[in-house]
C-alpha positions as CSV (number, residue, x, y, z in Angstrom):
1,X,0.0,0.0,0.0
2,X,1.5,3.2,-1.1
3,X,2.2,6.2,1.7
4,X,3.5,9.5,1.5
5,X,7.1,9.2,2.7
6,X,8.4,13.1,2.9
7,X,6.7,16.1,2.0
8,X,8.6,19.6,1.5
9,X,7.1,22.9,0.5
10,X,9.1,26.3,-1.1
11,X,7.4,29.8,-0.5
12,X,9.0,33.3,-2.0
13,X,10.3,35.1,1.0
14,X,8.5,38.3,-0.7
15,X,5.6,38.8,1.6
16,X,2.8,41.0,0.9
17,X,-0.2,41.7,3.6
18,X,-3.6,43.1,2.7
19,X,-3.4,46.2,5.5
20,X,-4.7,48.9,3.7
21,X,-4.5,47.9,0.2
22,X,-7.0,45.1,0.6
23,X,-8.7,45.9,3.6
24,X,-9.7,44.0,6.9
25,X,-13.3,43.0,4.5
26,X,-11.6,41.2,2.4
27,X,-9.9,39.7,5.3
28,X,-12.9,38.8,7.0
29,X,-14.1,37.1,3.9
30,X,-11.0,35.0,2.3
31,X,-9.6,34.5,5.9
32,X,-5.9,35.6,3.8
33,X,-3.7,37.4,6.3
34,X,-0.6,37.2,4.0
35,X,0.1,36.2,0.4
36,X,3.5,34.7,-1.0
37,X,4.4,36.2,-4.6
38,X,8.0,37.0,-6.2
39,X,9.4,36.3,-9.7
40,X,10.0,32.9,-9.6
41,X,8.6,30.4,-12.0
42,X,7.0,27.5,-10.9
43,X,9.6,25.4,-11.7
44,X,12.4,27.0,-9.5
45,X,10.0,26.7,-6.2
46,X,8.8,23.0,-7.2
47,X,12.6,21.9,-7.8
48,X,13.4,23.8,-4.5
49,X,10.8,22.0,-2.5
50,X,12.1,18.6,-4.2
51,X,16.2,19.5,-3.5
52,X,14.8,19.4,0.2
53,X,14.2,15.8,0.1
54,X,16.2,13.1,1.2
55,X,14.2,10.5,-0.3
56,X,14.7,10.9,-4.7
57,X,17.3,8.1,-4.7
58,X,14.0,5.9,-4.9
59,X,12.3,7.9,-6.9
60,X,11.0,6.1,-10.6
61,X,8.2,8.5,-11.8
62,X,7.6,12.3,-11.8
63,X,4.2,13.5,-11.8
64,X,3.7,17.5,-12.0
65,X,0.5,19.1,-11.5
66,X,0.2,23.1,-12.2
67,X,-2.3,25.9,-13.7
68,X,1.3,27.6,-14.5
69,X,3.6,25.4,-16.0
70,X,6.9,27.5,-17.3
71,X,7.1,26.4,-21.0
72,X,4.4,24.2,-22.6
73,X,7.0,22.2,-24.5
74,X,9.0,20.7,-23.0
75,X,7.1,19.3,-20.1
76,X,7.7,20.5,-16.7
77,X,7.7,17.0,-15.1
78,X,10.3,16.3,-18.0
79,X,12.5,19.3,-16.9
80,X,12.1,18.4,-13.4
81,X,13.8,15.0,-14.1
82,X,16.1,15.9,-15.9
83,X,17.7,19.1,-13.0
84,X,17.4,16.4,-10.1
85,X,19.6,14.1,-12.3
86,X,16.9,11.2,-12.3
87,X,17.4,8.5,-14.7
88,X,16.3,8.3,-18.1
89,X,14.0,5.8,-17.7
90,X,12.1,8.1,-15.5
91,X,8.4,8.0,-15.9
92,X,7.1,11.8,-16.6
93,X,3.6,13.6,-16.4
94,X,2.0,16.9,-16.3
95,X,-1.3,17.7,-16.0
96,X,-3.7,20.8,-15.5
97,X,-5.4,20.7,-12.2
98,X,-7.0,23.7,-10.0
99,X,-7.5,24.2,-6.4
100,X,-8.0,20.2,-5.5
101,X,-4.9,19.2,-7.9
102,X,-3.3,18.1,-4.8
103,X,-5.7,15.9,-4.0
104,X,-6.3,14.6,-7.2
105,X,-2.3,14.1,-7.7
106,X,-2.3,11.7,-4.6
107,X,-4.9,9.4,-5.9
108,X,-2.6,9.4,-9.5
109,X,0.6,9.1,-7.8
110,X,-1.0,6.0,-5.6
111,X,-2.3,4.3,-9.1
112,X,1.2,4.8,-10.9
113,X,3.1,3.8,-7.3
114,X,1.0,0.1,-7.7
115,X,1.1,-0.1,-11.4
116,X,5.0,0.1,-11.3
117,X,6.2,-0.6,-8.4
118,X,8.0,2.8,-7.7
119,X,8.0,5.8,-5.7
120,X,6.2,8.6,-7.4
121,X,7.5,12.6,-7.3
122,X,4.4,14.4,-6.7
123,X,5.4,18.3,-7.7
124,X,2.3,20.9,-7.4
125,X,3.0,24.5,-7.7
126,X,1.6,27.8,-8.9
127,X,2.2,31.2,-9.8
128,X,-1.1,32.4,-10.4
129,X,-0.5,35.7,-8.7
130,X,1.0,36.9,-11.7
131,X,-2.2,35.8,-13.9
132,X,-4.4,38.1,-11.5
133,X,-4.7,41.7,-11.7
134,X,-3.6,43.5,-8.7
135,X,-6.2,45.6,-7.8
136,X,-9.1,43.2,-8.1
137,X,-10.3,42.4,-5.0
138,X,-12.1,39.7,-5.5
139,X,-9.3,37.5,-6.6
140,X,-6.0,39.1,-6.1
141,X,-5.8,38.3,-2.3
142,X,-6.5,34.5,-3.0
143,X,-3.8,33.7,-5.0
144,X,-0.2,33.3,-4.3
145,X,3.1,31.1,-5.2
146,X,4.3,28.3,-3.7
147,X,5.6,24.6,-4.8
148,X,5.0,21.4,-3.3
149,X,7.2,18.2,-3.5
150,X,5.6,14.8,-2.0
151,X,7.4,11.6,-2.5
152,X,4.7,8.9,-2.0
């Protein structure tokens, strides 16, 4: 039965609080107290997550799950492999997955982690921020960047 066997995360230092640009409503509504954001692609705070962990030697299959993938070609779980030195023989995956991607990225890393007999890279990230317009209120405070590295 697979299990998740480390977990690391990587924030931007940058840290930018609503105060008096966003308000103490929008506070009270989204429950945000602080948002994450810098120039950083997802890739660079995914493969800093993943550097974190001690466990890759085991690692036989890269699944990446992001709304903001760096480059559509080649594939982020491809260029993930390939700067943690993994083997060839690696198996790589992207897909496009919202605000449960994590979830749904478990149940996928569990099928491939039976199906082949390996531990599976989970890498989820975003950089939505810089998709959002500042000023809109509505969705600007909700979205940040930040990547996600689980080995299961």
């Amino acid at each position: 039965m697979p299990r998740i066997v480390e977990i690391a995360a990587a924030v931007p230092s940058h840290v930018d609080r609503p105060g008096d640009e966003w308000g103490d409503a929008v506070i009270a509504a989204t429950g945000v107290h602080e948002r994450r954001s810098s120039q950083h692609t997802t890739g660079e705070l995914c493969l800093a997550a993943a550097r974190s962990l001690s466990s890759l030697d085991s690692v036989g299959a890269v699944l990446v799950l992001s709304q903001t993938a760096d480059t559509s070609i080649p594939a982020l779980s491809c260029r993930m492999q390939h700067a943690l030195g993994l083997p060839e023989s690696t198996f790589c995956l992207d897909l496009v997955q919202g605000c449960s991607g994590y979830v749904y990225g478990l149940s996928i890393a569990e099928m491939i982690a039976c199906s082949y007999a390996v531990d599976v890279l989970l890498l989820v990230g975003d950089t939505m921020h810089s998709l959002c317009e500042p000023n809109d209120r509505a969705t600007a405070p909700l979205f940040g960047h930040a990547g996600t590295a689980t080995v299961v």
